[in-house]
N, CA and C atoms as an extended XYZ file, in Angstrom:
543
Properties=species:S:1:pos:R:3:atomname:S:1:resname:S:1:resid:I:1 pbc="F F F"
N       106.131      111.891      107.968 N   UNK     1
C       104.910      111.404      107.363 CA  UNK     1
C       103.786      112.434      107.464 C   UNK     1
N       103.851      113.007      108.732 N   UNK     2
C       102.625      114.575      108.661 CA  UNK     2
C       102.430      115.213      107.802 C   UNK     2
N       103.646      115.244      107.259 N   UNK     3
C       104.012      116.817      106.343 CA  UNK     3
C       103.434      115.978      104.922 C   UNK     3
N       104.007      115.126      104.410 N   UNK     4
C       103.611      114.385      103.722 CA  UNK     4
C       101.883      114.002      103.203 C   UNK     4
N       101.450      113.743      104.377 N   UNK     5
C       100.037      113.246      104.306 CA  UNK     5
C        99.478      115.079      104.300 C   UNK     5
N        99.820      116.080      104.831 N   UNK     6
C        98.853      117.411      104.497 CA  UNK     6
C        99.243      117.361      103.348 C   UNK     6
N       100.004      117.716      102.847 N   UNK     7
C       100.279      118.311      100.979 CA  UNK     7
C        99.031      117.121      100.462 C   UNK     7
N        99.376      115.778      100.811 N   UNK     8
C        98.242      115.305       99.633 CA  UNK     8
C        97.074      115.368       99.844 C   UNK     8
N        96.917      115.059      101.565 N   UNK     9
C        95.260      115.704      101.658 CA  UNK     9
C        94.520      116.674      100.936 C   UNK     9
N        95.568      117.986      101.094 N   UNK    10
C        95.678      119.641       99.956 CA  UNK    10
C        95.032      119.602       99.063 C   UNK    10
N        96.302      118.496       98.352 N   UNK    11
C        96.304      118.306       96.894 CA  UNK    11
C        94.761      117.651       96.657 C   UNK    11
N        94.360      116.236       97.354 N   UNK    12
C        93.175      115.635       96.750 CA  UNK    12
C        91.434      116.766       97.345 C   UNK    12
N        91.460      117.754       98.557 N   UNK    13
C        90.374      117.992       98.587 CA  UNK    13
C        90.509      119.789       97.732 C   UNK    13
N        91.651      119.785       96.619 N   UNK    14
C        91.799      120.714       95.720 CA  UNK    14
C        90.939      119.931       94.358 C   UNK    14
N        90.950      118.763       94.364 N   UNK    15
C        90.149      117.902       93.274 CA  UNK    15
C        88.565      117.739       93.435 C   UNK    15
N        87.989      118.624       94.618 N   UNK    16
C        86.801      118.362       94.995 CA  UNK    16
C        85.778      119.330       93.355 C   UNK    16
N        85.159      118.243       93.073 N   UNK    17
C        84.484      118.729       91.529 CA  UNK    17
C        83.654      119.313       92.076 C   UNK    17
N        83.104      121.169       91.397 N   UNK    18
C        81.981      121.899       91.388 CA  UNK    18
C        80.736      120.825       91.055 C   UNK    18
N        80.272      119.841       91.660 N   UNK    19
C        78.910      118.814       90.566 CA  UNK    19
C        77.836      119.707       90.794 C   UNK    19
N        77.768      120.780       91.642 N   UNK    20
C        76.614      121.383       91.574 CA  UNK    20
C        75.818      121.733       90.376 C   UNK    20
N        74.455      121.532       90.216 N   UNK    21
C        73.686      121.742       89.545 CA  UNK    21
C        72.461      123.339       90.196 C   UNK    21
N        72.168      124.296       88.992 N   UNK    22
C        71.996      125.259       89.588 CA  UNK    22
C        70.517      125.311       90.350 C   UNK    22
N        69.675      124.058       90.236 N   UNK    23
C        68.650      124.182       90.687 CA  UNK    23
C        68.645      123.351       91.930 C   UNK    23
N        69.996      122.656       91.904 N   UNK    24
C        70.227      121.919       93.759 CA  UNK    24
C        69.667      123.044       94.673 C   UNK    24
N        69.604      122.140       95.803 N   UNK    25
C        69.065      123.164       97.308 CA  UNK    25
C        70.404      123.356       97.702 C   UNK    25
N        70.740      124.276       98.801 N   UNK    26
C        71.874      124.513       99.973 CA  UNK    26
C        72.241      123.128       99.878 C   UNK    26
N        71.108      122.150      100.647 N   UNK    27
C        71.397      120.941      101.371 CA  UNK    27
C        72.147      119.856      100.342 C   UNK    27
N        71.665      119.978       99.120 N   UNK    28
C        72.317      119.328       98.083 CA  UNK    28
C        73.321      119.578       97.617 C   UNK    28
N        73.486      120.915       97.780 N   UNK    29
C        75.153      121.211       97.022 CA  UNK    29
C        76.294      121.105       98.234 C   UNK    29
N        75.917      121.041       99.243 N   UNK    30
C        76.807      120.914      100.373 CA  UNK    30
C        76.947      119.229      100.721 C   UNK    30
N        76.149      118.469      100.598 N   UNK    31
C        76.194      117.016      100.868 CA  UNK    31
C        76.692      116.391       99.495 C   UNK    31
N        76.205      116.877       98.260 N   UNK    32
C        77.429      116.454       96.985 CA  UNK    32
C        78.629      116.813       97.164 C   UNK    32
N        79.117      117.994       97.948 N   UNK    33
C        80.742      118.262       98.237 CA  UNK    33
C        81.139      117.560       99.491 C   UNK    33
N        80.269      117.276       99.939 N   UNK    34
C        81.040      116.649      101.389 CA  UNK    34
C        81.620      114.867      101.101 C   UNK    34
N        80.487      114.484      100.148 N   UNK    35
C        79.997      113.472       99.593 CA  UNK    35
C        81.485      113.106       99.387 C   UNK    35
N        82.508      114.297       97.846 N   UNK    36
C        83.157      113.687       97.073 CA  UNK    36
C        84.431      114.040       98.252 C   UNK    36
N        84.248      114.926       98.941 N   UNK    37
C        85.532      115.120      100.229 CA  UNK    37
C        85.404      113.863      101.017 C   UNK    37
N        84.996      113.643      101.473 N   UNK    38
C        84.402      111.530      102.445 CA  UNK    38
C        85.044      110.890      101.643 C   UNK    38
N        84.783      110.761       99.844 N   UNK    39
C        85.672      109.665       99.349 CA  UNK    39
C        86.897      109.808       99.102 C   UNK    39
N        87.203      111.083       99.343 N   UNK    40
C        88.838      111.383       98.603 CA  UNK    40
C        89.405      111.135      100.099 C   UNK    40
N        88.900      111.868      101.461 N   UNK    41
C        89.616      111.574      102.728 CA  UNK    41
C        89.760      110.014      103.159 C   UNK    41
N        88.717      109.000      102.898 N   UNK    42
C        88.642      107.764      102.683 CA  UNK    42
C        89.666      106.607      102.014 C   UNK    42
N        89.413      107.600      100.573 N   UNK    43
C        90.741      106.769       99.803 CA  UNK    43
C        92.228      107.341      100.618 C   UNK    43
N        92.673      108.566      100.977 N   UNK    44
C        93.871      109.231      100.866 CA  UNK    44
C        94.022      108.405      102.560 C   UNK    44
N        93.005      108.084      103.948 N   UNK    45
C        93.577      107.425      105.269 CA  UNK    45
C        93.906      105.827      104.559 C   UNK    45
N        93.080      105.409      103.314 N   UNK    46
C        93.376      103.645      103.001 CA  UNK    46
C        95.051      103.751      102.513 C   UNK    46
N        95.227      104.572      102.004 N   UNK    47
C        95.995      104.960      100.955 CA  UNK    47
C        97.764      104.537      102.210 C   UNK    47
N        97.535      106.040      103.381 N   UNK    48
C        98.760      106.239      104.228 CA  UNK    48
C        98.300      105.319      104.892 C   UNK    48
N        97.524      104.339      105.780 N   UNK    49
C        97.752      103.130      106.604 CA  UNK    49
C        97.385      101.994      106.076 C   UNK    49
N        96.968      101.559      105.255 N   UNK    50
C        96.816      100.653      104.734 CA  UNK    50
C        96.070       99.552      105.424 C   UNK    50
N        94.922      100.207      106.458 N   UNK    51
C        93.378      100.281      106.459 CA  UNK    51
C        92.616      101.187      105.823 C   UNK    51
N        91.195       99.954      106.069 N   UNK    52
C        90.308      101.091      105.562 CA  UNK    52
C        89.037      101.100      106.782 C   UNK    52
N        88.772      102.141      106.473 N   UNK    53
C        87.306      102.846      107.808 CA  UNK    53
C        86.415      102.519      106.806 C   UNK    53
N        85.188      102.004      107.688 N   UNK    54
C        83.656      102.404      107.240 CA  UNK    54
C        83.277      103.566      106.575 C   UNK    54
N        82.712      103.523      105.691 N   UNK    55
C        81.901      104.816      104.725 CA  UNK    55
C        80.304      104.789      104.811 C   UNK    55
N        79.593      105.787      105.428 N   UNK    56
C        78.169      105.352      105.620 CA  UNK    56
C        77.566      106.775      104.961 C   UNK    56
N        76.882      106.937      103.798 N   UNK    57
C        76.312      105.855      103.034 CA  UNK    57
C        77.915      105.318      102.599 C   UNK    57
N        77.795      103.758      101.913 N   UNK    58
C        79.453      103.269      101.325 CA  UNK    58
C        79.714      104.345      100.151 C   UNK    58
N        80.874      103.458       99.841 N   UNK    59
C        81.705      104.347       98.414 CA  UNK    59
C        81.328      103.874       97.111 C   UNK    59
N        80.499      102.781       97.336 N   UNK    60
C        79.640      102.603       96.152 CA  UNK    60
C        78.468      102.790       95.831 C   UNK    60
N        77.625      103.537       97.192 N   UNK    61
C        76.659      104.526       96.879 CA  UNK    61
C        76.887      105.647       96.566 C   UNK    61
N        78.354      106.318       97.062 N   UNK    62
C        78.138      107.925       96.771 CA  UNK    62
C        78.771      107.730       95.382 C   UNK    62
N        80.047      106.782       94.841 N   UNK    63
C        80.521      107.370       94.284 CA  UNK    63
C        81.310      105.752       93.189 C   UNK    63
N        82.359      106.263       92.127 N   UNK    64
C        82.657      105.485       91.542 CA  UNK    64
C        83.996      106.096       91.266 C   UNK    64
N        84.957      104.896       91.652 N   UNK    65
C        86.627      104.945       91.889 CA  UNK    65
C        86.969      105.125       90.284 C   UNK    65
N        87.733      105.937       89.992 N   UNK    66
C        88.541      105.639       88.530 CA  UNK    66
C        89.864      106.201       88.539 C   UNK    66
N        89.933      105.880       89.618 N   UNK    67
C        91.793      105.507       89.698 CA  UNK    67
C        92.529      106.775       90.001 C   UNK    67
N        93.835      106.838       90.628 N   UNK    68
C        94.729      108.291       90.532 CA  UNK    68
C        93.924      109.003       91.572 C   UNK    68
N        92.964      108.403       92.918 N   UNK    69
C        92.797      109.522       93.768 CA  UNK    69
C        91.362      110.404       92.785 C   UNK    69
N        91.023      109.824       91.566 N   UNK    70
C        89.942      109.940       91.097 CA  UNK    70
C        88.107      109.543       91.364 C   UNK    70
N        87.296      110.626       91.860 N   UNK    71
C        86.126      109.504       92.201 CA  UNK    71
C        84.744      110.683       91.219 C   UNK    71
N        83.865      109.634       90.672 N   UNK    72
C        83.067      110.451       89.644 CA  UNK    72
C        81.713      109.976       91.289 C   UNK    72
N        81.014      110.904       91.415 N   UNK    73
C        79.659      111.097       92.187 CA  UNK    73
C        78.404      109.894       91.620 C   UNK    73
N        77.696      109.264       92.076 N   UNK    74
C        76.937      108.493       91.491 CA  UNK    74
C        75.921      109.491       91.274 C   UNK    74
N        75.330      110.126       90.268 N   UNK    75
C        73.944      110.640       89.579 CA  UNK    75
C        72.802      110.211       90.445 C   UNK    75
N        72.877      109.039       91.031 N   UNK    76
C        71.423      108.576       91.005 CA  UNK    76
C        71.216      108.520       92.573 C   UNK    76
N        72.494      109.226       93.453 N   UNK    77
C        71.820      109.492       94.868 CA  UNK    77
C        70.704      110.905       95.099 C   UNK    77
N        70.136      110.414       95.374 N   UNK    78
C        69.516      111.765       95.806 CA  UNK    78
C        70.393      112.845       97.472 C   UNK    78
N        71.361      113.525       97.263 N   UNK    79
C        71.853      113.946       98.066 CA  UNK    79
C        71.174      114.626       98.951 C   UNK    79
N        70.238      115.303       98.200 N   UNK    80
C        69.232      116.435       99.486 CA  UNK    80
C        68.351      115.401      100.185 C   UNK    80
N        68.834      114.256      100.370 N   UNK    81
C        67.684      113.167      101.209 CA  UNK    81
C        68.556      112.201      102.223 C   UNK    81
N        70.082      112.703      101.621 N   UNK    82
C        70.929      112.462      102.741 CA  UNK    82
C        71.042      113.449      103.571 C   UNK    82
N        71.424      113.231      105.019 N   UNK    83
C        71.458      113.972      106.279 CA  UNK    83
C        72.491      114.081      107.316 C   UNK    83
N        73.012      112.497      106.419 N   UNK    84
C        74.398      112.593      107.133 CA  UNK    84
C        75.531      111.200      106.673 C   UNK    84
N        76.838      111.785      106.799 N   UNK    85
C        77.960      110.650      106.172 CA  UNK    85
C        78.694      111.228      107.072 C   UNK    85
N        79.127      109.695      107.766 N   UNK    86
C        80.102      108.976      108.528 CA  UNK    86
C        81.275      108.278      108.129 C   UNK    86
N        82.515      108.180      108.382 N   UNK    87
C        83.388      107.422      108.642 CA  UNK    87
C        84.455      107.049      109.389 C   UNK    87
N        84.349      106.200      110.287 N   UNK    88
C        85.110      105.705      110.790 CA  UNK    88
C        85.857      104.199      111.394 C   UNK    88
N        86.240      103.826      112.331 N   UNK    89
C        86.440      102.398      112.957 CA  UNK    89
C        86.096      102.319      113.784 C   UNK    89
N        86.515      101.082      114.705 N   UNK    90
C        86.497      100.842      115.507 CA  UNK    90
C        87.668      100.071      116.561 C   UNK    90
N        88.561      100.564      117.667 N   UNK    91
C        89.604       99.747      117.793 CA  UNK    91
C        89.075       99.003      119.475 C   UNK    91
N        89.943       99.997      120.046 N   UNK    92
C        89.028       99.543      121.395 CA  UNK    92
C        87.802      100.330      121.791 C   UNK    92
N        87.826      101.209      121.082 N   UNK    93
C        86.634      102.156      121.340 CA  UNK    93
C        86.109      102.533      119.749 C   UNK    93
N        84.927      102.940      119.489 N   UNK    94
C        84.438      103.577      118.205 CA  UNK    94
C        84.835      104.663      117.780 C   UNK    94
N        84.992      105.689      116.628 N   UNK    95
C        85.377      106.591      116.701 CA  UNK    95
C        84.438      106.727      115.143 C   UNK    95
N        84.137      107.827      115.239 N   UNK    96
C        83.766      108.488      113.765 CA  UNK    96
C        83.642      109.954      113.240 C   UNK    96
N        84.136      110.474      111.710 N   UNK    97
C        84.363      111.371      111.770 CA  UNK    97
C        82.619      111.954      111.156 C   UNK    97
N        82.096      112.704      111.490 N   UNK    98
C        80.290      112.735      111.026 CA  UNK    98
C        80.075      114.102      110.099 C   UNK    98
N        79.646      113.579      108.906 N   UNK    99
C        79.367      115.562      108.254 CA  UNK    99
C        77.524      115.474      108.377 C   UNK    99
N        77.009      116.109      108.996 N   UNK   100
C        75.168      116.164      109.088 CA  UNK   100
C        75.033      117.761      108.798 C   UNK   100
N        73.554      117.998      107.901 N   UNK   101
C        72.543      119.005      108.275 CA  UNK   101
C        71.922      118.875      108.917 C   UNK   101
N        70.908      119.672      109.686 N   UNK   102
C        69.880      119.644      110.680 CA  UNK   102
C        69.489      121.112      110.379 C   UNK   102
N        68.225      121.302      110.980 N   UNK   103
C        67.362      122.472      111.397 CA  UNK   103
C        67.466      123.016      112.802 C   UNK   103
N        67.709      124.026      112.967 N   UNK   104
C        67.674      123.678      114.446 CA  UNK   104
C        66.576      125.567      114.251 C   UNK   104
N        65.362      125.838      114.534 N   UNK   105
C        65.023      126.966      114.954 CA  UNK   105
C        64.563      127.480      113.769 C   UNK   105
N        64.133      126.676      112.461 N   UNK   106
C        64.173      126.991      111.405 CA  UNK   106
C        65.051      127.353      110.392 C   UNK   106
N        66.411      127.430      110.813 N   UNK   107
C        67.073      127.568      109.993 CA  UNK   107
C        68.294      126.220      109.627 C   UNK   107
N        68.249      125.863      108.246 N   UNK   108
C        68.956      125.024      108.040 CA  UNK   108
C        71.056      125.111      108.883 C   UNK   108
N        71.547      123.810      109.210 N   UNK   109
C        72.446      123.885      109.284 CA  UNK   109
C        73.418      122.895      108.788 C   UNK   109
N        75.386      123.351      109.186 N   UNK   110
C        75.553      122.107      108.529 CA  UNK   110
C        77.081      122.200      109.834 C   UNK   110
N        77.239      120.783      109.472 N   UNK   111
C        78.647      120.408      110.726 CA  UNK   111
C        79.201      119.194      110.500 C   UNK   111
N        80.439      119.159      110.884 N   UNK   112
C        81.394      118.415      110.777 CA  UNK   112
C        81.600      117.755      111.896 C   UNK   112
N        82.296      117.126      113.007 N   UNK   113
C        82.052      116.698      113.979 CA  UNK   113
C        82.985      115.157      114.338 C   UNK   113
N        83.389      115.203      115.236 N   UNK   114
C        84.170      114.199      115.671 CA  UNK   114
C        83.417      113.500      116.588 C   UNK   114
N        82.922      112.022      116.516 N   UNK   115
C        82.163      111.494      117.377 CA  UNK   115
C        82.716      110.049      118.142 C   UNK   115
N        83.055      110.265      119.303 N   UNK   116
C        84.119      109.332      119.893 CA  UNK   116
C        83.768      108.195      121.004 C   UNK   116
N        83.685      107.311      121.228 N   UNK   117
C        83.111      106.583      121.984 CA  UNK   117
C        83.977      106.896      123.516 C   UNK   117
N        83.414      107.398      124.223 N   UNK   118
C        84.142      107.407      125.696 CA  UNK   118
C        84.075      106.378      126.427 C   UNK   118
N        82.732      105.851      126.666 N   UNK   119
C        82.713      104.789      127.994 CA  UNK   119
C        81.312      104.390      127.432 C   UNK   119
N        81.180      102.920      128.596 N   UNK   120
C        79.994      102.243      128.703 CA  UNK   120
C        79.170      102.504      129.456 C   UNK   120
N        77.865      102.682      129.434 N   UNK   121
C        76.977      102.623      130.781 CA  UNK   121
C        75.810      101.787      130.638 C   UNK   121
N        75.581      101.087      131.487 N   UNK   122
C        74.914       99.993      131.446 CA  UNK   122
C        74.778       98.828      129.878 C   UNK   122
N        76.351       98.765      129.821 N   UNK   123
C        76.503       97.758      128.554 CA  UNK   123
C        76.245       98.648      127.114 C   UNK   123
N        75.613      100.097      127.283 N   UNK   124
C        75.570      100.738      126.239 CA  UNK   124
C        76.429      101.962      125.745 C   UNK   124
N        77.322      102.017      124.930 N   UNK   125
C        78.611      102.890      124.726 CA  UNK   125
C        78.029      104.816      124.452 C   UNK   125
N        78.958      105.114      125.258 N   UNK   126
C        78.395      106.744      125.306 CA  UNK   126
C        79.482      107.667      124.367 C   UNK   126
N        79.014      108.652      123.241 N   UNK   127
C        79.863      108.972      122.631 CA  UNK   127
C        79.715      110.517      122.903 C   UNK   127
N        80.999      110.883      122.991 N   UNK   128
C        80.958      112.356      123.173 CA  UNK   128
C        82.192      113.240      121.687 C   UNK   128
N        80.997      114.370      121.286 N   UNK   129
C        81.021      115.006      119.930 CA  UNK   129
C        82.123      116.511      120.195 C   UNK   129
N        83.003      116.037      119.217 N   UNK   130
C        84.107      117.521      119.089 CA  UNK   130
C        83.881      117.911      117.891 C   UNK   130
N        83.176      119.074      117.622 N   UNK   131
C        82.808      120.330      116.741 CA  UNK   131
C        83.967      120.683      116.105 C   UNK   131
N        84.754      119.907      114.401 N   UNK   132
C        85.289      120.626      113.476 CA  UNK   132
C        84.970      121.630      112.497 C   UNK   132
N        83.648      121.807      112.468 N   UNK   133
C        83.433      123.273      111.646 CA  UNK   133
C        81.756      123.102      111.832 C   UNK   133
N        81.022      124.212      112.001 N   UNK   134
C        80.166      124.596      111.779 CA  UNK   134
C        79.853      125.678      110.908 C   UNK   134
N        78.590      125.852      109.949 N   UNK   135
C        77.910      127.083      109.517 CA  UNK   135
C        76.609      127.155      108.849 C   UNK   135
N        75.876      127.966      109.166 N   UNK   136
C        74.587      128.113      108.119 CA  UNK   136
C        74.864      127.289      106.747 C   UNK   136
N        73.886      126.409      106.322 N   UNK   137
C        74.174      126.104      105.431 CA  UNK   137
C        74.378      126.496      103.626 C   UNK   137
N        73.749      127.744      104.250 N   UNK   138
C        73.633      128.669      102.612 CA  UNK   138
C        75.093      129.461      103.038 C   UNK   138
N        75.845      129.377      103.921 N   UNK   139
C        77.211      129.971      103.608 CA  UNK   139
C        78.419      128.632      104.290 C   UNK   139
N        77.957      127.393      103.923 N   UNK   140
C        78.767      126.201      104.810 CA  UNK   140
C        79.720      126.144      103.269 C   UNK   140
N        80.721      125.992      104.118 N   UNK   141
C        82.115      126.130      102.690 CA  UNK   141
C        82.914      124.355      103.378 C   UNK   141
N        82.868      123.409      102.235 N   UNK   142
C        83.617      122.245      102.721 CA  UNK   142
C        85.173      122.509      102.686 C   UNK   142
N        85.566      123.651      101.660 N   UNK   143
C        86.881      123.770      101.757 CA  UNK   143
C        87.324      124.114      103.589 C   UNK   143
N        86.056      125.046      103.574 N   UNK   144
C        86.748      125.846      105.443 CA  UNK   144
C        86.411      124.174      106.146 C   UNK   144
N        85.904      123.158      106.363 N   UNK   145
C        85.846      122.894      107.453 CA  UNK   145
C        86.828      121.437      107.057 C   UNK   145
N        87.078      121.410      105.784 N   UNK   146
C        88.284      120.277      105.223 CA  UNK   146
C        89.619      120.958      106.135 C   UNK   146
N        89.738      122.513      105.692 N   UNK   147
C        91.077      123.276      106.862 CA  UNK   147
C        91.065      122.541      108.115 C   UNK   147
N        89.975      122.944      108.501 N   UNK   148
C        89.857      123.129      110.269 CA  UNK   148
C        89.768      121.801      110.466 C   UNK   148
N        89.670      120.381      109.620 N   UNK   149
C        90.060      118.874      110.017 CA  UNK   149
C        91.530      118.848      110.122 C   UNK   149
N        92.339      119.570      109.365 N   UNK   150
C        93.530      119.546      108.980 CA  UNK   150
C        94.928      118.978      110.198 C   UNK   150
N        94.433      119.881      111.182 N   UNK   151
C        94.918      120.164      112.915 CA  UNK   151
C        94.858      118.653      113.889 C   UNK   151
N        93.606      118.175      113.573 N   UNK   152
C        93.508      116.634      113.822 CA  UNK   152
C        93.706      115.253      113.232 C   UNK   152
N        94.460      115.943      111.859 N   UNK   153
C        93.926      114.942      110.720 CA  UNK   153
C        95.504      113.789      110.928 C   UNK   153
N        96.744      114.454      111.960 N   UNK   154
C        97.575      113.464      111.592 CA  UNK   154
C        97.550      112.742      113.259 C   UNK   154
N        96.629      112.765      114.098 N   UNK   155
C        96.330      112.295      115.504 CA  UNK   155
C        95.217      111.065      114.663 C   UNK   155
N        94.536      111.598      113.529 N   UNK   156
C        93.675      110.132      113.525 CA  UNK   156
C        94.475      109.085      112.504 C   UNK   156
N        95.394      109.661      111.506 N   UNK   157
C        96.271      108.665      110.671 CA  UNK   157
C        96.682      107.914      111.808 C   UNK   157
N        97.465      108.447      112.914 N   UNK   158
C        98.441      107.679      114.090 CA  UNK   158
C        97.546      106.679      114.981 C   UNK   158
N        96.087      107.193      114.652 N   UNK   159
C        95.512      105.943      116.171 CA  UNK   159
C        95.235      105.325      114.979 C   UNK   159
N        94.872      105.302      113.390 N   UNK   160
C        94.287      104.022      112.374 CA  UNK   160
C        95.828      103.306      112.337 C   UNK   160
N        96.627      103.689      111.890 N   UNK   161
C        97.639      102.803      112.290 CA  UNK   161
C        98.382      102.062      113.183 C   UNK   161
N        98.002      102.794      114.483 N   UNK   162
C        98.508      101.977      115.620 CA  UNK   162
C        97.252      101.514      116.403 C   UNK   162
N        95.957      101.662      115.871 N   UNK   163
C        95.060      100.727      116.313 CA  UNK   163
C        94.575      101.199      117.930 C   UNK   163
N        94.917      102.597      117.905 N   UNK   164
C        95.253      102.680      119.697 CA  UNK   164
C        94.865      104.279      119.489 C   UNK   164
N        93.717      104.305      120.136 N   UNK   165
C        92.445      105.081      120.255 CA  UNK   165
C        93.454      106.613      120.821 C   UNK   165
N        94.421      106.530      121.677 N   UNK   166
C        94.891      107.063      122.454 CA  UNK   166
C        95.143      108.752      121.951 C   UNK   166
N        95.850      108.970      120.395 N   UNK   167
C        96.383      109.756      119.926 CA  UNK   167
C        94.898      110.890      119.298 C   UNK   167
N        93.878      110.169      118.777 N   UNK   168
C        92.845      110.877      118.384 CA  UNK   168
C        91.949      111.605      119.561 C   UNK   168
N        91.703      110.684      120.673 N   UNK   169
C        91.141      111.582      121.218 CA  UNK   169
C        91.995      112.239      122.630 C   UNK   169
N        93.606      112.321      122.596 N   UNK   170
C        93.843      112.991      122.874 CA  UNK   170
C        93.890      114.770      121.821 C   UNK   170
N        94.167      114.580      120.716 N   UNK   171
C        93.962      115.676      119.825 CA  UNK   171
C        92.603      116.661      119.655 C   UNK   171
N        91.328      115.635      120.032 N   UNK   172
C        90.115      116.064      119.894 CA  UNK   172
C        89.887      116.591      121.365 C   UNK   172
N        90.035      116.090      122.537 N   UNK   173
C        90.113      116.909      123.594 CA  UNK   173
C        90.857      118.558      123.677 C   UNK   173
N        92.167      117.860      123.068 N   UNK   174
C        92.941      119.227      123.082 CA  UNK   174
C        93.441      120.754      121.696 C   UNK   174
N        92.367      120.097      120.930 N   UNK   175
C        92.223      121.144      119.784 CA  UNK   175
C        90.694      121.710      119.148 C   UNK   175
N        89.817      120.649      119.876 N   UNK   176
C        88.724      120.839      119.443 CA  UNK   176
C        87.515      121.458      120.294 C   UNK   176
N        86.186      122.186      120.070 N   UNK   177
C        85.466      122.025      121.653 CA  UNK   177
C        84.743      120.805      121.431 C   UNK   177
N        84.580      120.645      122.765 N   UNK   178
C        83.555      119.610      123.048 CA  UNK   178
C        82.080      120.217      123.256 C   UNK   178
N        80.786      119.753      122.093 N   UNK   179
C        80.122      120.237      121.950 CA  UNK   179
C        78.422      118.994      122.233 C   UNK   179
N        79.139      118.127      123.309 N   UNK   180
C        78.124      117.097      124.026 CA  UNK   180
C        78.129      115.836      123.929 C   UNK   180
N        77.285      114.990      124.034 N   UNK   181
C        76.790      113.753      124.010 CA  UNK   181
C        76.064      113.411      123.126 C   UNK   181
């Protein structure tokens, strides 16, 4: 089933549409590609387990299904005012996979990020973040950091299907850094 689920992953974030427009910012042309990569990785985990994860913003804000692993971008988000898209579950613990920009020092950035619920402390759940791709955002490529999910991508099919947290963040401990709280 691994081998299986990379080729189509491949195959669907090879369908990721140029929507860029030439007067978008960095921040816009990178959050419209991450945008239509979220719905294709979305549809393609509903697709092999037959759950589905949370989409934040949903899949009917970013986007509109037309079938065949097909998704057209909704026009009317303003992407450069998004900051960040999430998806994930929840089994015994939370788990989510996070694409955000930020500033950090004046210069724009952008990251991918595995955000995992470890433990409770005082009734409030503490999540600790494994770094799948980082880069400046005027050179952030979704193809490079769609790769570098690639390595973890059949540890999170195995915990959405078996419901059992166990397999993802053993993979994210042991392929990823850990880059905090």
């Amino acid at each position: 089933m691994t081998g299986d689920l990379l080729k189509s992953f491949e195959a669907d974030m090879s369908r990721i549409s140029q929507t860029e427009d030439k007067s978008d910012t960095p921040r816009e042309a990178v959050m419209k590609s991450l945008a239509h990569a979220y719905l294709l990785l979305w549809t393609r985990l509903a697709l092999e387990s037959g759950q589905r994860l949370t989409l934040a913003p949903s899949q009917f804000t970013l986007g509109t299904y037309e079938g065949q692993m097909r998704w057209a971008l909704n026009d009317g988000v303003d992407y450069k005012g998004i900051s960040q898209i999430s998806m994930g579950a929840t089994f015994r613990k939370k788990h989510c996979l996070v694409a955000e920009t930020y500033v950090v020092k004046g210069d724009e950035q952008g990251r991918v990020f595995f955000s995992l619920e470890e433990e409770k402390v005082k009734g409030r759940p503490i999540f600790v973040n494994y770094l799948v791709y980082e880069a400046p955002l005027a050179e952030f490529s979704v193809a490079a950091a769609m790769e570098a999910l690639k390595p973890v991508l059949p540890a999170w099919l195995e915990t959405i299907i078996s419901a059992d947290d166990k397999p993802l963040w053993s993979a994210c401990d042991g392929l990823l850094e850990c880059v905090g709280i």
